[in-house]
C-alpha positions as CSV (number, residue, x, y, z in Angstrom):
1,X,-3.4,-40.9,-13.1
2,X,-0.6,-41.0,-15.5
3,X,2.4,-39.4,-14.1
4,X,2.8,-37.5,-17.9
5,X,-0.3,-35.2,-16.7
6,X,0.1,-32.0,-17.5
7,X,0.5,-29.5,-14.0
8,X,-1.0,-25.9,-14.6
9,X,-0.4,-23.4,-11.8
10,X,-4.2,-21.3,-12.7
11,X,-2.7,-18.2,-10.9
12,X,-0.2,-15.3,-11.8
13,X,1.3,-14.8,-8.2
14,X,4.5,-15.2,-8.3
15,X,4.4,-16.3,-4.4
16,X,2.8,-19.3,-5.4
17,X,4.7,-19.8,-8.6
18,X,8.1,-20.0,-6.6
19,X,6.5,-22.0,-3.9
20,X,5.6,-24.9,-6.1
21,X,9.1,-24.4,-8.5
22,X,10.9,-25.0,-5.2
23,X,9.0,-27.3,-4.2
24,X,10.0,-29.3,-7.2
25,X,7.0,-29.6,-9.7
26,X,6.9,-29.2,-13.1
27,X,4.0,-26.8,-14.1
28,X,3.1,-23.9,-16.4
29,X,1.2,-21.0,-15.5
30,X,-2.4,-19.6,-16.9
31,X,-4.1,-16.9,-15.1
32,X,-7.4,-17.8,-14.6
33,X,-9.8,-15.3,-16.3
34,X,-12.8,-15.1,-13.9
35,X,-14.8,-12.0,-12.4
36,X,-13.9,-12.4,-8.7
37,X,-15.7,-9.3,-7.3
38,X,-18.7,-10.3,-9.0
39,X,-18.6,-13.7,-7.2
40,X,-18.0,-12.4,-4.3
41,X,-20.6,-9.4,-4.6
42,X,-23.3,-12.2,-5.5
43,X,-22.0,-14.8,-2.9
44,X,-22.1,-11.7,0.3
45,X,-25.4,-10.4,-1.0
46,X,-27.4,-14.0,-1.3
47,X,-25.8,-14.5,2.4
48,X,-24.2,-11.2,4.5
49,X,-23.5,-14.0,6.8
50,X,-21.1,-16.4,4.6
51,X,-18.0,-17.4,5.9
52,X,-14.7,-15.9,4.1
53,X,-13.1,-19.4,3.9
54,X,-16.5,-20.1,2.3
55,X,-15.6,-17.5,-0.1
56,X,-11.9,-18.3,-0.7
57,X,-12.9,-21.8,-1.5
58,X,-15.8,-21.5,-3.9
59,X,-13.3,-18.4,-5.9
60,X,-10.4,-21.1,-5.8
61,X,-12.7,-24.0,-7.6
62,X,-13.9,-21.1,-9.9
63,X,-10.6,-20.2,-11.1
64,X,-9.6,-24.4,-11.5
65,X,-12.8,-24.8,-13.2
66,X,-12.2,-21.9,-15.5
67,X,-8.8,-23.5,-16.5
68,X,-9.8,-26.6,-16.6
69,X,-12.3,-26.4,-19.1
70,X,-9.9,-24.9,-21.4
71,X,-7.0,-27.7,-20.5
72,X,-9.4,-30.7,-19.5
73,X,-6.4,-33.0,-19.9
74,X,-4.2,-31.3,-17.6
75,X,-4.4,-31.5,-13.9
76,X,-5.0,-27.6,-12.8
77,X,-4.0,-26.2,-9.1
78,X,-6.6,-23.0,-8.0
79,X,-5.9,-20.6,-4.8
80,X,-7.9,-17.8,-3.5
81,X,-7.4,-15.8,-0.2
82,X,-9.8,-13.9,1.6
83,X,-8.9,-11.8,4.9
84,X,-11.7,-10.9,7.5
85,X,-11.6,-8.5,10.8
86,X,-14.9,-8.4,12.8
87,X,-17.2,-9.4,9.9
88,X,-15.6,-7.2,7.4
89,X,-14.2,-8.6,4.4
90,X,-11.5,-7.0,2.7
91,X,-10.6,-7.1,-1.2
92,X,-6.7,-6.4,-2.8
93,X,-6.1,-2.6,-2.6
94,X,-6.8,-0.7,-6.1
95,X,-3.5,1.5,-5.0
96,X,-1.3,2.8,-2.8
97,X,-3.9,5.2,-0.9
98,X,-5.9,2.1,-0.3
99,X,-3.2,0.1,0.7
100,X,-2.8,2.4,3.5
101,X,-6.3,2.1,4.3
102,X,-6.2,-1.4,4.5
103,X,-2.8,-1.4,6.6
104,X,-4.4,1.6,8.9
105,X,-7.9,-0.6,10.0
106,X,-5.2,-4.0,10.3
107,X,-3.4,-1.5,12.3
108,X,-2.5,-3.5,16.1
109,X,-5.5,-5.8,15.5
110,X,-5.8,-9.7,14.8
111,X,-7.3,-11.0,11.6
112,X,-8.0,-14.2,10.0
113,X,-6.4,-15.0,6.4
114,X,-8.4,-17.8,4.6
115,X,-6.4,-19.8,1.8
116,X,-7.7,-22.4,-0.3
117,X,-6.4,-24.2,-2.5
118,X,-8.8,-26.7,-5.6
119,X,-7.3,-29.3,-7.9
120,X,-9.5,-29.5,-11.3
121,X,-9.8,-31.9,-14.0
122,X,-11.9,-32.2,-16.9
123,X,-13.6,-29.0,-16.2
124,X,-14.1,-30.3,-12.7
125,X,-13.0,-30.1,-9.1
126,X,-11.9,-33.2,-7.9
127,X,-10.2,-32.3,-4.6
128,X,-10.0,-28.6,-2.1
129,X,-8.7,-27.4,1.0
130,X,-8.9,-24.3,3.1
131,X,-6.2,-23.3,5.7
132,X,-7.0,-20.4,8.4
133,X,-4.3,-18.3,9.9
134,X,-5.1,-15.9,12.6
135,X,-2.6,-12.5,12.0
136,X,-2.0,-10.0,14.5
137,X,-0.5,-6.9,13.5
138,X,2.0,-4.6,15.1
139,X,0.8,-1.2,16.0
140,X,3.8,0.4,14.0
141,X,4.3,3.9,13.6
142,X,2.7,6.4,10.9
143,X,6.5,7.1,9.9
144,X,7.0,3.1,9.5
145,X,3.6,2.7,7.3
146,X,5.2,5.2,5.1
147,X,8.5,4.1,4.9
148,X,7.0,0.5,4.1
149,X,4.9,1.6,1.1
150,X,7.6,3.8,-0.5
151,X,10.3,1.0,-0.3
152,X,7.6,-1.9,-0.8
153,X,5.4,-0.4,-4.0
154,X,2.5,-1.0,-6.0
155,X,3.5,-4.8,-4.8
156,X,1.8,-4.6,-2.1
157,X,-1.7,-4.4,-4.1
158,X,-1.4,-7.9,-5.0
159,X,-2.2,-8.6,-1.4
160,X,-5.6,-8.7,0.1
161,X,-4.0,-7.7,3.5
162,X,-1.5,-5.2,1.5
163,X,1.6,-7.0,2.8
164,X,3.9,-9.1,1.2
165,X,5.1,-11.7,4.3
166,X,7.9,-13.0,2.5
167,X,9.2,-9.5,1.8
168,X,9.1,-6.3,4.0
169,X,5.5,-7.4,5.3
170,X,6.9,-9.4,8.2
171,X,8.0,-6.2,10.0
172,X,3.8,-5.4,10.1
173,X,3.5,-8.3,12.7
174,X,4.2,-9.2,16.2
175,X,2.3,-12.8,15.8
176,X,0.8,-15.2,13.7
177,X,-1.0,-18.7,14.3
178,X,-0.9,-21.2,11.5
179,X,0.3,-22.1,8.9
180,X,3.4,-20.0,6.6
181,X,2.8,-21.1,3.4
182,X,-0.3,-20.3,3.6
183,X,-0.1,-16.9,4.0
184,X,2.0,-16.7,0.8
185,X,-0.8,-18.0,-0.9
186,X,-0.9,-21.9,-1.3
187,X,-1.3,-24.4,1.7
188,X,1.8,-26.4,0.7
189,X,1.8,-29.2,2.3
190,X,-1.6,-30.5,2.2
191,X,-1.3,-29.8,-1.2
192,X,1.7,-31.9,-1.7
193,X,0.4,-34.8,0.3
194,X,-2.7,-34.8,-2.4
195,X,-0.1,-34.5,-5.1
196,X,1.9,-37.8,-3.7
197,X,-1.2,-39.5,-3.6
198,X,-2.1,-38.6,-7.4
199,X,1.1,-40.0,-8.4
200,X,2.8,-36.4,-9.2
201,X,5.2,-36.5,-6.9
202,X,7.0,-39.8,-5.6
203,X,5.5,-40.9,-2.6
């Protein structure tokens, strides 16, 4: 691979955006433009019994496809999460009210966050991961939950879980198993071990 390729970030988080900026890659960002409750609608109804990290793969190599296709020259980096608790699968919260919802069912239980992360090129994915994280949250007061969406916002619908972990969100837990950069949204450093190998970083 030539080490002039061309790095596109095919998501608008800006979790994962500053992840990879500080990680030092050069990259430019375009938003994938994909129907992702459709896929997941059609993936849970041909199987109610498909895994989430299942899910969050197949959406992340969606998304680097999409890009790809559009950019086959470039080398595109996907990520999708998906969060489960006892066979339910939870989608980002429209709004606030159902930001609460969300945060009221995560409410002093444990649930797993699936991330994964697709490198695409030429319209195809070449290389994915998936990194599971098992979350347990608090059981924080009524009073807190407010507090926490007044002072955290709309920001918090950008989360599947309705937290931000980097922010105010790590006052929701009491314990976590895996990995951190993961739960931002990109699994980092396999991610930057495939990238040394490519030739994008130095080895």
């Amino acid at each position: 691979m030539s080490d002039k390729q061309h790095v596109i970030l095919a998501s608008g988080s800006l979790a994962r955006h500053d992840m990879l900026k500080a990680a030092g890659i050069a990259f430019t960002v375009i938003p994938a433009n994909i129907d992702e409750a459709a896929i997941r609608d059609a993936l849970t109804a041909e199987n109610e019994a498909i895994d989430p990290a299942d899910i969050a793969e197949i959406l992340a190599r969606a998304k680097g496809e999409a890009v790809s296709r559009d950019n086959p020259d470039s080398l595109v980096i996907a990520a999708d999460q998906t969060l489960s608790l006892g066979g339910q699968l939870f989608s980002k919260p429209a709004g606030l009210d159902e930001a609460r919802d969300t945060l009221l069912r995560l409410r002093g239980e444990e649930h797993l966050l699936h991330t994964a992360v697709a490198i695409a090129e030429s319209g195809e994915v070449t290389w994915s991961h998936v990194e599971c994280v098992r979350m347990k949250m608090r059981r924080f007061s009524f009073a807190f939950l407010s507090e926490y969406l007044v002072r955290a916002g709309v920001g918090v619908c950008h989360s599947v879980g309705a937290y931000q972990f980097e922010g105010l969100g790590l006052q929701l837990f009491e314990e976590i198993d895996g990995d951190y950069f993961s739960i931002l949204g990109l699994p980092m450093l396999p991610l930057m071990d495939e990238l040394r190998r490519r030739g994008v970083v130095s080895e």
